[in-house]
Every structure is written in C-alpha cells, then in structure tokens.
ROSE-4610 file (N, C-alpha, C; in Angstrom, 1 decimal, always signed):
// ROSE-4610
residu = [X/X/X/X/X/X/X/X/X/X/X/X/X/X/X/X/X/X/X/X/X/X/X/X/X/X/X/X/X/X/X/X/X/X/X/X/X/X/X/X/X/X/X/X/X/X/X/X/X/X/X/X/X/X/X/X/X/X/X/X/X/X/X/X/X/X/X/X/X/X/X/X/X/X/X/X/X/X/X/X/X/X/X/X/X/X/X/X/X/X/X/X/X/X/X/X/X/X/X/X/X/X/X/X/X/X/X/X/X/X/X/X/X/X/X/X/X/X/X/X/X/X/X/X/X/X/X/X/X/X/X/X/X/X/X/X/X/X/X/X/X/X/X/X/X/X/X/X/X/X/X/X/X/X/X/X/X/X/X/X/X/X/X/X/X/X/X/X/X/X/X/X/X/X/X/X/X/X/X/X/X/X/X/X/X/X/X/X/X/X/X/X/X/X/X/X/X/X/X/X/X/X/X/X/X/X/X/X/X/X/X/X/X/X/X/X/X/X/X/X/X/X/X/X/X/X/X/X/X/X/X/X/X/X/X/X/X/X/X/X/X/X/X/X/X/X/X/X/X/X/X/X/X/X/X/X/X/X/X/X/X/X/X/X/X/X/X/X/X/X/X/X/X/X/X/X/X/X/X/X/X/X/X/X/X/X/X/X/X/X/X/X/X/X/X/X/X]
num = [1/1/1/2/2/2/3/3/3/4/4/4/5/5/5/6/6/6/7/7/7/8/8/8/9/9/9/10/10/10/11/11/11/12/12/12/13/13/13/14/14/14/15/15/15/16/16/16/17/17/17/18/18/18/19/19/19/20/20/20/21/21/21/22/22/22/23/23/23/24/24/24/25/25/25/26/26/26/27/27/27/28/28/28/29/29/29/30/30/30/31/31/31/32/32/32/33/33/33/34/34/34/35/35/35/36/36/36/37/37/37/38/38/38/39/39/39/40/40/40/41/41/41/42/42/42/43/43/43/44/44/44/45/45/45/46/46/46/47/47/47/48/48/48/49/49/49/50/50/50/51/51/51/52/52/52/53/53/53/54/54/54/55/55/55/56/56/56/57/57/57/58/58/58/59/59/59/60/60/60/61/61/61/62/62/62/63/63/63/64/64/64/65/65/65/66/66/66/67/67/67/68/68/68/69/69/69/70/70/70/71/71/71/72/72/72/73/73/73/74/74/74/75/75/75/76/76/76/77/77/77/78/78/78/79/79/79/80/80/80/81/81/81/82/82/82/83/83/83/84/84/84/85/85/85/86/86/86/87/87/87/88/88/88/89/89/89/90/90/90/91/91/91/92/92/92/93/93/93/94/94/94/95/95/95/96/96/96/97/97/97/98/98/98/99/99/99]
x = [+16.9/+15.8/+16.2/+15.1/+15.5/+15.3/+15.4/+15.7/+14.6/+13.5/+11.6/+11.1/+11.6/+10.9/+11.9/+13.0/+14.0/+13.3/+12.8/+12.1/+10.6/+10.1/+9.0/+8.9/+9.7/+9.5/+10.4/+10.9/+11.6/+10.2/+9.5/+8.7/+7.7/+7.3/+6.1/+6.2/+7.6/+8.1/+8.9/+9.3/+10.3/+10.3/+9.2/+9.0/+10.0/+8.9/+10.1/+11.2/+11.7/+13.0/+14.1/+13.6/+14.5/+14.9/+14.2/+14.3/+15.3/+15.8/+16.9/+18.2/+18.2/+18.5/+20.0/+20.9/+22.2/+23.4/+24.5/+25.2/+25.9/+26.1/+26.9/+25.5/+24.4/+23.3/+23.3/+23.0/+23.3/+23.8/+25.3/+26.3/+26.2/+25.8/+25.3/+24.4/+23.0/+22.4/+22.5/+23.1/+23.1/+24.6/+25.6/+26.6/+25.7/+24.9/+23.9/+22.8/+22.3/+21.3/+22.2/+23.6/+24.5/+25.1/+24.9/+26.2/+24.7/+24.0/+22.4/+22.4/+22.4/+22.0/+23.3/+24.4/+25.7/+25.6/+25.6/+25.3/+24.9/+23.9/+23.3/+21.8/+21.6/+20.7/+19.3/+19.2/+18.4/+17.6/+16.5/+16.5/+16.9/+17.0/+17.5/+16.4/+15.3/+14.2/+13.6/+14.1/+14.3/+14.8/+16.0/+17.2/+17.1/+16.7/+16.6/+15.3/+14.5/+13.2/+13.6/+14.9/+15.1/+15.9/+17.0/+17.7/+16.8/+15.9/+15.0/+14.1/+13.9/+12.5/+13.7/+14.5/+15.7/+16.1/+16.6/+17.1/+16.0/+14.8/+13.4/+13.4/+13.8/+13.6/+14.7/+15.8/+17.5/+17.3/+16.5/+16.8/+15.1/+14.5/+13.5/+14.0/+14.5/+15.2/+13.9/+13.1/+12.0/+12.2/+12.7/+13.0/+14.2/+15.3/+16.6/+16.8/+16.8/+16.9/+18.3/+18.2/+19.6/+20.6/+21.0/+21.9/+22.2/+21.5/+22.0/+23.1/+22.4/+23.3/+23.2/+24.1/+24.2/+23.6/+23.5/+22.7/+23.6/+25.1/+25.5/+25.9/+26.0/+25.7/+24.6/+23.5/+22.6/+22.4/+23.2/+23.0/+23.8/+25.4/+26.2/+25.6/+24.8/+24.6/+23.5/+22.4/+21.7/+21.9/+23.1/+24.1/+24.3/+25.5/+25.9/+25.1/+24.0/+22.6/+22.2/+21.8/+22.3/+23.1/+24.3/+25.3/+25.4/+25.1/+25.0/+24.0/+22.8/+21.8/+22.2/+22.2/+23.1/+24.0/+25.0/+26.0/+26.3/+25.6/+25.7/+26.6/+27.2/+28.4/+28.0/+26.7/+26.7/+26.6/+26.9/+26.3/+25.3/+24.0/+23.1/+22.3/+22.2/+21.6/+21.8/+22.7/+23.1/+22.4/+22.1/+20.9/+19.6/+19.3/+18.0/+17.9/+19.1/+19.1/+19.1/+18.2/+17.8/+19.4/+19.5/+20.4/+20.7]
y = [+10.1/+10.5/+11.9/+12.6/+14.1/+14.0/+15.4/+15.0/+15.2/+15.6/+15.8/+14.4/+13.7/+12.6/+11.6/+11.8/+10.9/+10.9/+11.9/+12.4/+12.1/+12.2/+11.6/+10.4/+9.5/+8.1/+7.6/+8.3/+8.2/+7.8/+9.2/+9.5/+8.5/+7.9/+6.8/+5.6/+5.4/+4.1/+3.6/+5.1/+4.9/+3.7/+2.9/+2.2/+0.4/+0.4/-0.7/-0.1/+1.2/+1.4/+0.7/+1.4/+0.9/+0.0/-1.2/-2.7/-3.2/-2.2/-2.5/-1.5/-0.7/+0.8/+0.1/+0.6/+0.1/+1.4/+0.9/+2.1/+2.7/+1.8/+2.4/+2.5/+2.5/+3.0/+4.5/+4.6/+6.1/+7.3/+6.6/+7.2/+8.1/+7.1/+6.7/+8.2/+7.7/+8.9/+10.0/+10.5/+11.6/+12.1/+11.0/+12.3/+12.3/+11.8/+12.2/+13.9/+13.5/+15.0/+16.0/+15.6/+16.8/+17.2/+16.8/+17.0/+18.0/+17.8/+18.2/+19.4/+19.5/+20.9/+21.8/+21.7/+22.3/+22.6/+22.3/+22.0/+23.2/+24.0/+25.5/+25.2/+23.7/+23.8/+24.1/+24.0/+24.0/+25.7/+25.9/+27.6/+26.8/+28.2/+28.1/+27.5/+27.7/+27.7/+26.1/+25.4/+24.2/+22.7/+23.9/+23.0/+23.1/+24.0/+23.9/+23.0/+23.0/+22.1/+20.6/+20.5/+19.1/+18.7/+19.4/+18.6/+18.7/+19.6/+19.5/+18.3/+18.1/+16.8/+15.7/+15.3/+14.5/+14.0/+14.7/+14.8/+14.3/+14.6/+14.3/+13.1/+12.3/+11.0/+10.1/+11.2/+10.1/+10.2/+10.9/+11.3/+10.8/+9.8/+9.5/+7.9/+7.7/+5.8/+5.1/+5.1/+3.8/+3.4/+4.2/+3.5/+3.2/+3.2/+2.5/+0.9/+0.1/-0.8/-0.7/-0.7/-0.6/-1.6/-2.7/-3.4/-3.0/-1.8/-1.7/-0.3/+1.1/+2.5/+2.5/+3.4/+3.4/+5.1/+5.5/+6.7/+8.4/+7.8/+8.6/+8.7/+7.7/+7.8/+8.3/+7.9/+8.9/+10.2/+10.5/+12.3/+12.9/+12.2/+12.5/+12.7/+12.1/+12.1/+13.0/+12.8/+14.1/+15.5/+15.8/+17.2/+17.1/+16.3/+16.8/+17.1/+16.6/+17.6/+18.9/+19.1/+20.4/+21.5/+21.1/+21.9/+22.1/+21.6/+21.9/+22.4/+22.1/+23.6/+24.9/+24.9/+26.1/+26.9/+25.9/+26.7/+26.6/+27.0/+27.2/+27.8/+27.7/+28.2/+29.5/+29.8/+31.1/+32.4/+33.5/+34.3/+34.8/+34.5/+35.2/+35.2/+33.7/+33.2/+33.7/+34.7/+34.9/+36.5/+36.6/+38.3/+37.6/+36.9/+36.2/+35.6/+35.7/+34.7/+36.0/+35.6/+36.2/+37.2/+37.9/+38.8/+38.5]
z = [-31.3/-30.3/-29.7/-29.7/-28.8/-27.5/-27.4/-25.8/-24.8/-25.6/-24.8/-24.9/-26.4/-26.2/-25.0/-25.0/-23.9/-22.9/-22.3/-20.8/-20.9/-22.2/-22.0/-21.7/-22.6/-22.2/-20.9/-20.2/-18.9/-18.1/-18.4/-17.2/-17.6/-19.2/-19.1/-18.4/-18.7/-18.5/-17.1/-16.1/-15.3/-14.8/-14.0/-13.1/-13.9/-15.4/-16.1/-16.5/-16.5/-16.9/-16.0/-14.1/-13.3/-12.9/-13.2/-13.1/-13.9/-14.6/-16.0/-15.9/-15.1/-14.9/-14.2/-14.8/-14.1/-14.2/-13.7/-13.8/-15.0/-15.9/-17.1/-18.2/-18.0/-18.4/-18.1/-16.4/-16.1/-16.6/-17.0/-17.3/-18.4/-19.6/-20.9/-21.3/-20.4/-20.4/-19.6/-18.9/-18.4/-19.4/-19.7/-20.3/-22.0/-22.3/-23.5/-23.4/-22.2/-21.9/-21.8/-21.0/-20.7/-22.2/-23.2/-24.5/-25.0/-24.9/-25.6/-25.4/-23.6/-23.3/-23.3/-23.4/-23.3/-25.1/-26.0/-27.3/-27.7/-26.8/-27.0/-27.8/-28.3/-29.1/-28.2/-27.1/-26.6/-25.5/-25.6/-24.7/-23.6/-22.8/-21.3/-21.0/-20.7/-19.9/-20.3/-21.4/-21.6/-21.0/-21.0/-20.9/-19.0/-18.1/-16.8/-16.7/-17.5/-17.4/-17.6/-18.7/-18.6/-17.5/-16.8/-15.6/-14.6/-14.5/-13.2/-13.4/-14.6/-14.5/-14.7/-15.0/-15.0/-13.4/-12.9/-11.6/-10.3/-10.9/-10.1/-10.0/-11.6/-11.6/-11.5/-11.4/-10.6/-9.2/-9.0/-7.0/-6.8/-7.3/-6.7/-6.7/-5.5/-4.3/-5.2/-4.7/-4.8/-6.2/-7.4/-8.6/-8.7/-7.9/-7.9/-7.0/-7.4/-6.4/-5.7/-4.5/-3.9/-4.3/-4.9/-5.3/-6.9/-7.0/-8.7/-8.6/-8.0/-7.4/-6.2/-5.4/-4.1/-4.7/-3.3/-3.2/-3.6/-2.9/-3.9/-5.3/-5.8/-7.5/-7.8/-7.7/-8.3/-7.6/-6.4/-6.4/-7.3/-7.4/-8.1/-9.6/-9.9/-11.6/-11.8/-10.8/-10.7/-11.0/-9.8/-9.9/-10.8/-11.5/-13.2/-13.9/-13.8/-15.4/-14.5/-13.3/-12.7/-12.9/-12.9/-13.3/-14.4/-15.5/-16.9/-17.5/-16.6/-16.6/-16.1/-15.0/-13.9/-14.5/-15.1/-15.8/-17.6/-18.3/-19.7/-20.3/-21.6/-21.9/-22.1/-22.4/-22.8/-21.4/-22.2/-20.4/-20.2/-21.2/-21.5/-20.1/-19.7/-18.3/-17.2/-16.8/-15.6/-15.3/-16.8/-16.6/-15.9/-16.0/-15.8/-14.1/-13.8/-12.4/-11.2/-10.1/-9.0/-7.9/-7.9/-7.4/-5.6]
C-alpha cells in the first residue's frame, strides 16, 4: 500500500480506525510513513503534505479514546512525522524555507 492511499483510507475511515487504534499500532504506522518519506521517494511538497495531514489526524483527542494513548503519545508521534518532513536528508528543502 502507498502512502496517499494509507492517508486516504485514514481519513475515510478515521472514526472506525480509532476504536481499534492502539499503541503499537501507532508505532507501526508512523515509523512506516517516516521510512517512506526519509526514503527520498517522495517530493518535498508531498511528503510535508503527508505529515501535516497525518499529524491532523494523530492530534485530533476525539478519535483517541483516552484509555487507549495518553495525550502525550500522540503529540509525541505526531512530531516524529513532523520532523521527518522538516528535516529531509536532502538539502535541497532548506532553499525553499522562509528566511
């Protein structure tokens, strides 16, 4: 599975995803999207589109039931696809970023 359709079906399905959503699930997928976008296969403007719409749906509470993550786990895992947007192996990205 790639990684538009992963996010697609995130975003179809969030609501039955989280009822299922646990922590070594989390894990699972976020060090998956992170190997993806680090991987280079992906453009920049992609790959910041996938942690931002990623992160949207780790840092949105109402789909986490509190007895499954506590709140800093999902900031924590959020940030990691952040930073692996943010910071790319390449340096091409840092011409492009605001001065």
């Amino acid at each position: 599975m790639n990684l538009e359709t992963l996010l697609f079906q995130l975003h179809q399905h969030r609501e039955s995803i989280s009822e299922n959503l646990d922590e070594s699930l989390c894990k699972e997928l976020v060090s998956h999207i992170k190997a993806v976008i680090r991987s280079g296969n992906l453009s920049n403007e992609f790959s910041f589109f996938c942690g931002k719409h990623l992160s949207q749906f780790v840092n949105a509470e109402k789909y986490f039931p509190g007895d499954k993550l506590s709140e800093s786990d999902v900031e924590t895992y959020a940030n990691e696809i952040i930073e692996a947007v943010e910071q790319p192996d390449s340096e091409e990205s840092h011409e492009d970023k605001d001065q």
